[in-house]
N, C-alpha and C positions, 0 to 999 in steps of 0.2 A: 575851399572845402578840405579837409583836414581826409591823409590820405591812411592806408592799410599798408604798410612797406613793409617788408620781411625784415626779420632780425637778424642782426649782425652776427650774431654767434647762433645762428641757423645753418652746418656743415655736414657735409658728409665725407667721409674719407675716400682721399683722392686715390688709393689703390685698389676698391670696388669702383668708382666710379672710370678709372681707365680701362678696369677688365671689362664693364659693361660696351663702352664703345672704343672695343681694341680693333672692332674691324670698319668705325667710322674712318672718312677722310680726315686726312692728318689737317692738325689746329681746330679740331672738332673741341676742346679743351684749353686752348689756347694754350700759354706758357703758365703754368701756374707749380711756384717754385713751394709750396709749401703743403704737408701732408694735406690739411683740410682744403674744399671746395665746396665754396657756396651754393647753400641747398636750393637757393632760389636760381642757381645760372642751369644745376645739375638738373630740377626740373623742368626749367624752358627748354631746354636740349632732349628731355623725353617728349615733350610736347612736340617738338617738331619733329621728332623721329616718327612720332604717331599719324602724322596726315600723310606719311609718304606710305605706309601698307597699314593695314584694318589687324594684325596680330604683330606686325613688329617688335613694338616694346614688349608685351606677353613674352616672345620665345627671347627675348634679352633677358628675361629675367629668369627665363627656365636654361641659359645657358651660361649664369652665372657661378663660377666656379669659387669652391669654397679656398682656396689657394689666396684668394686678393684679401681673405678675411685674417691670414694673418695666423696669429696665436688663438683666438677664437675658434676661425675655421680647424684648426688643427683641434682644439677642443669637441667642436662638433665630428669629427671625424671617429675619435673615439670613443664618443660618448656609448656605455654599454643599452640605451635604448632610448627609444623616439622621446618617452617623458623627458628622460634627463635633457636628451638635447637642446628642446624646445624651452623647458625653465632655464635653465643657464644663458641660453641666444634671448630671450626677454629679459633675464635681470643684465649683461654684459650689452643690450643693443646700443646704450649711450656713446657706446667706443666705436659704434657704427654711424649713426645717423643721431645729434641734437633735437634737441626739440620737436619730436616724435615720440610715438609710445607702441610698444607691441606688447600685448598682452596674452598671456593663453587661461583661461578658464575651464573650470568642469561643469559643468550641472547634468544631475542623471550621468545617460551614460553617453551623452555629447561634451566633446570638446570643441571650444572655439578659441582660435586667434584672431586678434583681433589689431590693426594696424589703422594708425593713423597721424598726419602731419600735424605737428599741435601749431607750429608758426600760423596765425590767422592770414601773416602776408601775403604765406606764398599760395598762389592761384591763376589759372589752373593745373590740377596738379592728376590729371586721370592718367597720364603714361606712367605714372610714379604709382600711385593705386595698381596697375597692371603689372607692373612690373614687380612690385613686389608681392602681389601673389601667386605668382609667376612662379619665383624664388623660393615662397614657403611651397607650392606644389610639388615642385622638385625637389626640395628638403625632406618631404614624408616621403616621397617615390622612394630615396636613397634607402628609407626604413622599411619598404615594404609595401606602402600604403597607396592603394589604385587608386587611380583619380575617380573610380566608379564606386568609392567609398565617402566620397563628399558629396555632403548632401545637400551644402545652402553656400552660396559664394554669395557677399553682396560687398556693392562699392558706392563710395559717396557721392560719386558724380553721376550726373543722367545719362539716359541712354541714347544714344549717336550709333553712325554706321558703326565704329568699331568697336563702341562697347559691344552693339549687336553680334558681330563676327567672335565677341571672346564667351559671350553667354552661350550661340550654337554649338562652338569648343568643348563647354564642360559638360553639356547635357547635363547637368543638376537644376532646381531650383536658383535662380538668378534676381537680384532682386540693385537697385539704383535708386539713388539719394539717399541713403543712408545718415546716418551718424559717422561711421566708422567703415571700413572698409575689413572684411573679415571671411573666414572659411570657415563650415562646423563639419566633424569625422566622427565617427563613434571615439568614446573614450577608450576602448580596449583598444585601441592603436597607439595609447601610449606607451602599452606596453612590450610592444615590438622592438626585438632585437637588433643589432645592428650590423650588420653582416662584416660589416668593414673593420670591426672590433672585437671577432671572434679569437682571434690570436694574439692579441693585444694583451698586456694586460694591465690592472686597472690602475697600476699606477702611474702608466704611463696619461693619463684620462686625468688622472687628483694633477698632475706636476701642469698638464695643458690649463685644467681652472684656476690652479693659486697662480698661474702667471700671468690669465685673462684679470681674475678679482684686483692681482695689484695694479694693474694699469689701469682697470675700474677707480677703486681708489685714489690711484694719484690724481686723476681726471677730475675726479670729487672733490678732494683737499684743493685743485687747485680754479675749481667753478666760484666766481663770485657770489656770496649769498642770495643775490637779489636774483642771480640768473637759476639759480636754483627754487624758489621761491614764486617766477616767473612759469617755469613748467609743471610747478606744481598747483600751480592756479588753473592755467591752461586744459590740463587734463582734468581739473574737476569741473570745469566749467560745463553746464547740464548733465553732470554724473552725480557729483556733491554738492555738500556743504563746503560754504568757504570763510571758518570759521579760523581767524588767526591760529588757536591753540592746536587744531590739527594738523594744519599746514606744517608747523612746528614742530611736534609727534614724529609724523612723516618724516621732518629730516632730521629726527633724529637729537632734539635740543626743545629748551623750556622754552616758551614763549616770550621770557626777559629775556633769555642768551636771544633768541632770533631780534628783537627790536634794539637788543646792542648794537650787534651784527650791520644790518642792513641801517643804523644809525650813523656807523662809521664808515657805510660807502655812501652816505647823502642821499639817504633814501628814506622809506617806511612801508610797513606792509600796506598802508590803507594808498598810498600813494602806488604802488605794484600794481594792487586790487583794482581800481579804478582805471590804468592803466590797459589793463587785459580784457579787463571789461567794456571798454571804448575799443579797441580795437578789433576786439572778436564780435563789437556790434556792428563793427562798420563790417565786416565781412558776411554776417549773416544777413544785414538789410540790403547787399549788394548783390549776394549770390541765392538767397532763394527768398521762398515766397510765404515764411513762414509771419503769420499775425502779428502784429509789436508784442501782445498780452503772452505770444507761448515766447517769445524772445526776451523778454523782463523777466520771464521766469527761469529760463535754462540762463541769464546771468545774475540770477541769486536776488533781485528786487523785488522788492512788496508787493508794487502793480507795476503798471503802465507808465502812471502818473510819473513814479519816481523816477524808473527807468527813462521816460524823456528828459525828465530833468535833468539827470546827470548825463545822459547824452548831450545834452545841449550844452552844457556846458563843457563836454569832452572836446566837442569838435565844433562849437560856434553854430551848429544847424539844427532843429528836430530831425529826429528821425525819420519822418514821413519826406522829406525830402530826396534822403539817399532812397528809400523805398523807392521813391520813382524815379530816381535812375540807377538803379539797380536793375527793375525793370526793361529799362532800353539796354541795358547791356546783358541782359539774358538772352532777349529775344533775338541781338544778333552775335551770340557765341552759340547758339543753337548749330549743332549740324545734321543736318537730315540723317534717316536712314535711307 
């Protein structure tokens, strides 16, 4: 039976990930001689940090110092207020963490970030969920922002002893199984100033982003089409439409340049498409308990009907089979409160 493996160019940067577990026992990390670390080792390692205390990972990620971030971090340091910081740390987080997305939106006068692991591989992934709102928690603190101003925290995994122990934490509205793992504040706290930035001045802030943007960009010029193309499917999957010519848009190119592109790495979009959509089905028919009919829908198929189809032919099984063992392995990843 055809399995959900993490992707290979799924990293995180290995100078956040040491500062996270700089006071683990040594070889908690093993040797690893090269900036990036695999997002899938970097999450089992928060997993297991999570069954040894019920807030662990949480205050990891509230005691994550902006120093490991680099030229970014130093960009957020003087960013002249909480807006700017938060746009900049969502468009530059690629240079943080692959195949992921953080987003910050407005509506009215809430704002939400919004994080989430777009790899369908990697699973389970709640210490990683914690930790990183952990990190944004303490990133608005830096601006000012009381934790008695969040009004909704929700994360995509269910609730267990220690999710329970992080929702008594915030006193807000707490909410599990989500979509997305996310926080909502008023939006006038975007406009909070930033203490640390008051004698700064602001060119020092412009010289921090064109040097975050260009290593943005080299990063970009230097991502395979297909792997780009990959996250972009990934993130629209039950957001959007997943309409070649958008995708395309998106990155910035006509839809003939994209089917050149990914012609000359031995590939196709429809071949991508299918691709993401087998895999993000084997994840959602393993990890929750969502009907085939809303799951053919959130990956873009007519009904049911087709959607088996082309599952079966993704992975040699119908659907309804991982369904039931999806099942047994819910029941015993379960942990009490």
């Amino acid at each position: 039976m055809r399995q959900c493996q993490p992707l290979p160019n799924s990293v995180i940067d290995l100078a956040i990930a040491s500062d996270i577990f700089a006071d683990a026992p040594e070889g908690t990390l093993r040797d690893h001689p090269a900036r990036p670390l695999l997002l899938a080792d970097f999450v089992t390692r928060l997993e297991e940090v999570r069954q040894q205390g019920d807030m662990d990972v949480w205050h990891l990620g509230g005691k994550l110092t902006l120093e490991s971030f680099g030229a970014l971090g130093e960009m957020l340091r003087g960013a002249p207020s909480l807006g700017t910081a938060l746009r900049k740390f969502t468009e530059a987080f690629p240079l943080v963490q692959s195949n992921s997305s953080l987003t910050l939106s407005v509506t009215e006068d809430k704002a939400r970030l919004d994080y989430r692991v777009l790899d369908p591989g990697i699973w389970p992934r709640r210490g990683d969920s914690e930790l990183t709102m952990g990190f944004l928690l303490s990133l608005l603190a830096r601006f000012g922002v009381p934790r008695s101003a969040i009004s909704h925290i929700g994360f995509e995994h269910q609730l267990d002893r220690q999710a329970h122990a992080v929702a008594q934490h915030m006193l807000c509205r707490t909410s599990f199984d989500r979509r997305d793992n996310y926080l909502v504040f008023p939006a006038q706290c975007l406009g909070f100033e930033n203490p640390d930035a008051r004698d700064r001045p602001k060119s020092d802030f412009d010289a921090c982003w064109t040097a975050v943007r260009s290593m943005l960009q080299s990063r970009q010029r230097n991502c395979p089409v297909a792997e780009k193309v990959r996250q972009q499917v990934l993130s629209r999957l039950g957001k959007a439409t997943l309409h070649q010519q958008e995708v395309a848009c998106d990155l910035g190119m006509s839809e003939r340049s994209l089917r050149r592109f990914l012609a000359q790495e031995g590939t196709s979009y429809k071949d991508l498409l299918e691709e993401c959509r087998g895999t993000y089905a084997i994840a959602l028919l393993l990890r929750t308990t969502l009907p085939l009919s809303e799951i053919a829908f959130s990956l873009g198929y007519s009904d049911q009907t087709a959607f088996s189809r082309a599952f079966s032919k993704f992975s040699g099984h119908p659907p309804r089979d991982l369904r039931n063992r999806g099942e047994t392995e819910t029941r015993a990843d379960t942990v009490p409160l």
